[in-house]
VEXDO-282593 format. One record per residue (C-alpha): residue number from 1; residue in one letter; x, y, z. Coordinates in pm, whole numbers, plus 50000, padded with zeros to 5 digits. Layout:
BEGIN
> num | residu | x | y | z
> NUM | A | X | Y | Z
...
% end
This chain:
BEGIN
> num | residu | x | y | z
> 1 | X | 95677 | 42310 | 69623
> 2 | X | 95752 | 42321 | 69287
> 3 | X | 95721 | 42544 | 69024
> 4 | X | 95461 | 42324 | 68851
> 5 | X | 95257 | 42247 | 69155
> 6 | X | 95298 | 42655 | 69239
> 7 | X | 95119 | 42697 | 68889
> 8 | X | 94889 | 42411 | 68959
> 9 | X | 94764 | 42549 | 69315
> 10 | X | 94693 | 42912 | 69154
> 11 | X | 94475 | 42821 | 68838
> 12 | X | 94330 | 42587 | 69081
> 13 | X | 94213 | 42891 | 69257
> 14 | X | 94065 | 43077 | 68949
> 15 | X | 93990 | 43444 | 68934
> 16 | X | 93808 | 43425 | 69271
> 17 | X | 93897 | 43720 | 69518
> 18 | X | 93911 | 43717 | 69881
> 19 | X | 94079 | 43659 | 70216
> 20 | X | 94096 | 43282 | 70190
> 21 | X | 94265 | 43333 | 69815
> 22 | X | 94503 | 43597 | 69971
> 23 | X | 94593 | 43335 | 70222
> 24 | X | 94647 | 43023 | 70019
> 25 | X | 94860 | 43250 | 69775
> 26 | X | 95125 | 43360 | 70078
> 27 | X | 95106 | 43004 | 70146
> 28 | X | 95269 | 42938 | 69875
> 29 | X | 95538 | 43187 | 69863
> 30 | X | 95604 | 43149 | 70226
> 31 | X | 95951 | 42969 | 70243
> 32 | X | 96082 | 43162 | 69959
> 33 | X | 95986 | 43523 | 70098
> 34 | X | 96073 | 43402 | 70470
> 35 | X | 96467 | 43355 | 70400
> 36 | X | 96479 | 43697 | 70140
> 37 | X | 96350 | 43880 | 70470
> 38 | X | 96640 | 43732 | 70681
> 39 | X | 96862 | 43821 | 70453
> 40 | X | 96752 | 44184 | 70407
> 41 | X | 96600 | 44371 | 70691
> 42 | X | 96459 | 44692 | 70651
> 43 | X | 96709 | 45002 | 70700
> 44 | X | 96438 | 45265 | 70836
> 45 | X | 96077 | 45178 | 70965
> 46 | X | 95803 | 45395 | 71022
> 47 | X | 95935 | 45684 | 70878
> 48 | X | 95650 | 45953 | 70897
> 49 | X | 95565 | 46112 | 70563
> 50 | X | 95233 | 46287 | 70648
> 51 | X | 95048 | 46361 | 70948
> 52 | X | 94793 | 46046 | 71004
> 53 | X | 94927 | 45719 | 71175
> 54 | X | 94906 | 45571 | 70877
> 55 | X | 95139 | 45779 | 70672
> 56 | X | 95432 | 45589 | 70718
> 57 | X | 95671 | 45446 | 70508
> 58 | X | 95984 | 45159 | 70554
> 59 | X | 96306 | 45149 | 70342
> 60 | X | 96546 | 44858 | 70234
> 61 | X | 96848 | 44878 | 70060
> 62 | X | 97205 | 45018 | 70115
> 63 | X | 97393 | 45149 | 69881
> 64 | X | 97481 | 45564 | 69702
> 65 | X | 97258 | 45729 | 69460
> 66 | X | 97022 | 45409 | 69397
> 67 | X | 96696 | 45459 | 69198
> 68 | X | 96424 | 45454 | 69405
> 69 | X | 96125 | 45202 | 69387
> 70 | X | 95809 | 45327 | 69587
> 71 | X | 95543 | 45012 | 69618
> 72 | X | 95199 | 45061 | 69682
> 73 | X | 94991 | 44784 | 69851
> 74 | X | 94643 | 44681 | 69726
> 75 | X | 94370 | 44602 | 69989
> 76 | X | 94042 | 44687 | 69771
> 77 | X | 94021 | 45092 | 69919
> 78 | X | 93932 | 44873 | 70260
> 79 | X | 94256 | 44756 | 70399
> 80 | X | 94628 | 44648 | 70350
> 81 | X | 94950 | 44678 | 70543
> 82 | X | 95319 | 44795 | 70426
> 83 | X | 95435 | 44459 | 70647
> 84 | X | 95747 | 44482 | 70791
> 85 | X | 96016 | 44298 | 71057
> 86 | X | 95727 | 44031 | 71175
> 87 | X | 95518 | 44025 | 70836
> 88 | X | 95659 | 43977 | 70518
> 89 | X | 95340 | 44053 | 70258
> 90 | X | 95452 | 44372 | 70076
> 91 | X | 95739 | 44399 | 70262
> 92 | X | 95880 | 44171 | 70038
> 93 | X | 95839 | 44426 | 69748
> 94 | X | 96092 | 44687 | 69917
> 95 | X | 96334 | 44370 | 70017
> 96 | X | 96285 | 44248 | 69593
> 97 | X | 96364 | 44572 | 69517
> 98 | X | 96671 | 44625 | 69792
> 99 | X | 96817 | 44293 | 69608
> 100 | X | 96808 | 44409 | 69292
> 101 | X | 97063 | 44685 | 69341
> 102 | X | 96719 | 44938 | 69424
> 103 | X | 96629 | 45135 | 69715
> 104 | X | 96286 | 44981 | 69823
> 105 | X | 96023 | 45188 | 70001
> 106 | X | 95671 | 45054 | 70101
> 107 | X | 95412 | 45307 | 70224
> 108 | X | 95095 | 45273 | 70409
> 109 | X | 94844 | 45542 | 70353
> 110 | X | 94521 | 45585 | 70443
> 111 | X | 94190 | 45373 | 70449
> 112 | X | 93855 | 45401 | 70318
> 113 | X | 93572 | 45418 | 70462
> 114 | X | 93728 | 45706 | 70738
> 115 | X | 93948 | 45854 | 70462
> 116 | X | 93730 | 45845 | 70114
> 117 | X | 93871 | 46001 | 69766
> 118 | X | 94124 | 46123 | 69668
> 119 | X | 94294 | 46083 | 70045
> 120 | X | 94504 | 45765 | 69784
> 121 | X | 94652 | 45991 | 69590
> 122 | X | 94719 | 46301 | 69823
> 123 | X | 94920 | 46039 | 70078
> 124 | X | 95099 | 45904 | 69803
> 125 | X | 95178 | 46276 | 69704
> 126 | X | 95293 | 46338 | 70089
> 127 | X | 95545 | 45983 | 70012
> 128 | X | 95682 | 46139 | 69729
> 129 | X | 95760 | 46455 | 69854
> 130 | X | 95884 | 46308 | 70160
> 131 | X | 96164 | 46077 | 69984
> 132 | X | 96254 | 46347 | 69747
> 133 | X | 96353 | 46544 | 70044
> 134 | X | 96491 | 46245 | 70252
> 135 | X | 96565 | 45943 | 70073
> 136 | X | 96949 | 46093 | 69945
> 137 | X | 97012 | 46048 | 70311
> 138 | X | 96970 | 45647 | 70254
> 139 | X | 97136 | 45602 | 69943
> 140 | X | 96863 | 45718 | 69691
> 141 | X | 96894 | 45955 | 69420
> 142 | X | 96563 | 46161 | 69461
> 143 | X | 96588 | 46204 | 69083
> 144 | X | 96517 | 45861 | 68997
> 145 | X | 96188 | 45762 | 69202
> 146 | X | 95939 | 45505 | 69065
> 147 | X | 95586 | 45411 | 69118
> 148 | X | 95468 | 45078 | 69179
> 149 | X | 95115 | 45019 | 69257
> 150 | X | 94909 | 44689 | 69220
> 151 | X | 94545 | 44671 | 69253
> 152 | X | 94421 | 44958 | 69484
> 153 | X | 94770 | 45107 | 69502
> 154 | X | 94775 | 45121 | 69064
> 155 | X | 94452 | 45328 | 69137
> 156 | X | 94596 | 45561 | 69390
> 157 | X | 94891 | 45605 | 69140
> 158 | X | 94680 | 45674 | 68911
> 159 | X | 94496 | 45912 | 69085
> 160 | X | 94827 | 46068 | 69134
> 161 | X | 94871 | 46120 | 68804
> 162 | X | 94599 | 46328 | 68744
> 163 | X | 94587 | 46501 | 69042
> 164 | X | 94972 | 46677 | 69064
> 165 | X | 95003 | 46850 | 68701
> 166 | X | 95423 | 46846 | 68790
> 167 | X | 95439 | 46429 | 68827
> 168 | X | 95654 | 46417 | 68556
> 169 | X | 95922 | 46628 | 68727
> 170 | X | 95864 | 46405 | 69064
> 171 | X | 95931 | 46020 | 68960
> 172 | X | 96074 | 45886 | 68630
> 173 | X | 95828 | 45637 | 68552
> 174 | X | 95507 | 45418 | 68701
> 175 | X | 95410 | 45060 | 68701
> 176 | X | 95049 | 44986 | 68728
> 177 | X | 94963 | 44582 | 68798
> 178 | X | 94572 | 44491 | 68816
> 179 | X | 94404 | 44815 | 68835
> 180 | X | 94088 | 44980 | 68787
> 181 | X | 94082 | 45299 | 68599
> 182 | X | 93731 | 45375 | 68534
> 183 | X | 93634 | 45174 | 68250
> 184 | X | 93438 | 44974 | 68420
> 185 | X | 93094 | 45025 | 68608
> 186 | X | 93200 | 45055 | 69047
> 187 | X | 93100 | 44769 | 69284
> 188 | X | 92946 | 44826 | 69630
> 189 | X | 93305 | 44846 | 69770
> 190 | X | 93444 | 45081 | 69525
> 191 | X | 93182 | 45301 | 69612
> 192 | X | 93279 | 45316 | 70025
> 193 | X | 93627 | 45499 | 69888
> 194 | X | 93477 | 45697 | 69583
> 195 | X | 93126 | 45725 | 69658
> 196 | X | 92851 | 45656 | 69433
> 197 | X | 92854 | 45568 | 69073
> 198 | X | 92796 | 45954 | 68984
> 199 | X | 93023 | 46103 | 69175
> 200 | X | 93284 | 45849 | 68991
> 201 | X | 93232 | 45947 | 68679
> 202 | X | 93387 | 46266 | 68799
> 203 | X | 93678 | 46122 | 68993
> 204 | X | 93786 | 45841 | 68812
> 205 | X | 94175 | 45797 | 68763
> 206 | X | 94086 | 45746 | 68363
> 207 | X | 94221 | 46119 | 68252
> 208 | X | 94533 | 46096 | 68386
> 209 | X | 94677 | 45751 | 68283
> 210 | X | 94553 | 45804 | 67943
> 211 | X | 94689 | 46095 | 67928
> 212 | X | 95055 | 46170 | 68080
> 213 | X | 95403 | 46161 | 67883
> 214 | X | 95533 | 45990 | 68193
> 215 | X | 95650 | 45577 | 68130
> 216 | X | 95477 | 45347 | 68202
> 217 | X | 95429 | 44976 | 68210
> 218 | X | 95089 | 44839 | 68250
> 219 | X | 95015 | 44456 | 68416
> 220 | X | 94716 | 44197 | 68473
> 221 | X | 94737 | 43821 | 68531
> 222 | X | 94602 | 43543 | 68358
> 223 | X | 94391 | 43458 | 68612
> 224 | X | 94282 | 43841 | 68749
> 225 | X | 93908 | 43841 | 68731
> 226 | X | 93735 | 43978 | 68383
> 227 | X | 93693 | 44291 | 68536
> 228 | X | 94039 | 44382 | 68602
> 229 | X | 94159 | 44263 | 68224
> 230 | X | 93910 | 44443 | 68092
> 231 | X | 94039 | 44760 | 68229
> 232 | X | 94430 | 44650 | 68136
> 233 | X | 94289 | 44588 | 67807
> 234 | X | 94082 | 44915 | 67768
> 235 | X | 94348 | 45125 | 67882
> 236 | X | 94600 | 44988 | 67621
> 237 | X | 94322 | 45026 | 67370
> 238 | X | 94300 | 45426 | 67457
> 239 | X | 94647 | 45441 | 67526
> 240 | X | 94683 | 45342 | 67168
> 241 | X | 94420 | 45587 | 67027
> 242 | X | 94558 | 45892 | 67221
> 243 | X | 94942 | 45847 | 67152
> 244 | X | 94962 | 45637 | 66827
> 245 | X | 95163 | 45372 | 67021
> 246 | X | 95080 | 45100 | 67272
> 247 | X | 95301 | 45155 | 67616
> 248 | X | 95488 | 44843 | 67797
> 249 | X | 95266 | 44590 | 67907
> 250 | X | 95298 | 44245 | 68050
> 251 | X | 95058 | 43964 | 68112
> 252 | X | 95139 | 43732 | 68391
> 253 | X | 95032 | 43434 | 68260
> 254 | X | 95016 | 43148 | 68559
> 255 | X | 94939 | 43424 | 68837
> 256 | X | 94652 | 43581 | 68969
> 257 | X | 94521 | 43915 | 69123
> 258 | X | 94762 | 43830 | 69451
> 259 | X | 95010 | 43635 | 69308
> 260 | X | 95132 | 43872 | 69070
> 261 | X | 95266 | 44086 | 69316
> 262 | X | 95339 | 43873 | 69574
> 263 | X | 95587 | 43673 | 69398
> 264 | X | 95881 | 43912 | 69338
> 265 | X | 96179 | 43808 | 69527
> 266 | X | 96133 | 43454 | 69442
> 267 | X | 96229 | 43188 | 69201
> 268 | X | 95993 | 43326 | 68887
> 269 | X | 96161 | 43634 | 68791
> 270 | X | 95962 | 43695 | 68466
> 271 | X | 95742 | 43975 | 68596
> 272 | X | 96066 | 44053 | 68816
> 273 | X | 96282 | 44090 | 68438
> 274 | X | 96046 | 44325 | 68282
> 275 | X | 95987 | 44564 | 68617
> 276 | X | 96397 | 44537 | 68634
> 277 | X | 96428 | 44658 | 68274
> 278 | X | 96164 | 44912 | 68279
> 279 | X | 96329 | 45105 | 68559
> 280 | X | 96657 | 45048 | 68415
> 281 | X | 96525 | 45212 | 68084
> 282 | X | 96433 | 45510 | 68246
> 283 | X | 96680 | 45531 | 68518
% end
């Protein structure tokens, strides 16, 4: 397929959200993600971070004193999977990252509605500390750990942020695609991970992304639905009023909430270039 009838088959698709959306859009990446997983398998599976069955983790990359790149999956609070060996879908974030010179690690953590707030943010606390005390052992350099989190995984980095006071001595810098910060009112899914609309007002990730030093680089698509740009475009906004200066954004024009993510490792690096330089910048 080509890149024109790639763009073609994902405005065709709209903002709409969903499993058949998630399917069509690894459809198209496919072939693409396929041969980068034969090329780079994973180094260490399963490594166990926390104490649930889901608190594992996989790495990819080889190499001595790497910066590390930890990806969060999205899956709405509900589900989501850190793929591996038989599935490529976020898998192919820690193999991106691997060929980029990166150590790539992909986490699961645990899901809503067994584990409700903030069980995102304290596994992804558990992943940190873990690879801080571990990853050297693989070729990363604990010191230079970033966040990468799109849709459900931005808000559990989020959450993060506000939750551990000492982030900023813990990773370098986070990466936020397609999140929800609490700008915007919950939906009846939200609310099996947070609870109801009251007690979100409370919890809400909102405090801490406005708020920290740490760098940061803020995403949506073109074609994410109004909710989600309305929170990437509210956060800049208050981002703006709090520290006199928007932080790095991109908008991933052509792509939408599934795409965004799902594309890195293939032949449209432009989301690719700006994560690459961001990390690089604060490396």
């Amino acid at each position: 397929m080509t890149a024109g009838e790639t763009a073609g088959a994902i405005a065709a698709m709209g903002t709409r959200l969903g499993p058949d959306v998630v399917g069509a859009c690894r459809s198209l990446f496919d072939a693409e993600q396929q041969a980068l997983a034969a090329e780079i398998p994973p180094v260490a599976l399963d490594c166990a971070y926390g104490p649930d069955p889901r608190n594992r983790l996989d790495l990819y990359g080889e190499g001595d004193g790497r910066p590390v790149v930890l990806f969060v999956h999205g899956g709405g609070f509900l589900v989501g999977d850190k793929g591996g060996p038989e599935s490529w879908a976020n898998a192919h974030v820690g193999r991106w990252a691997a060929a980029n010179g990166l150590i790539g690690a992909v986490m699961n953590y645990r899901l809503a509605p067994a584990h409700m707030w903030p069980s995102g943010a304290e596994d992804l606390g558990l992943a940190i500390d873990w690879l801080r005390a571990n990853v050297a052992a693989h070729g990363g350099d604990p010191e230079r750990i970033f966040l990468l989190g799109t849709s459900a995984g931005a808000v559990h980095v989020s959450a993060f942020l506000k939750a551990r006071e000492d982030h900023g001595k813990l990773v370098r810098g986070a990466a936020l695609l397609s999140g929800l910060y609490g700008f915007t009112p919950l939906d009846e899914r939200d609310m099996l991970y947070y609870g109801p609309q009251d007690c979100y007002d409370l919890r809400m990730p909102m405090g801490g992304v406005m708020a920290t030093g740490l760098p940061l680089l803020l995403a949506c698509a073109g074609f994410d639905p109004p909710r989600f740009q309305a929170e990437w475009a509210s956060l800049l906004q208050a981002r703006l009023g709090r520290h006199g200066h928007l932080p790095r954004a991109h908008y991933a024009s052509g792509h939408n909430h599934y795409s965004m993510a799902m594309h890195l490792g293939t032949a449209d690096r432009r989301l690719s270039g700006e994560l690459l330089s961001f990390f690089a910048d604060h490396s």
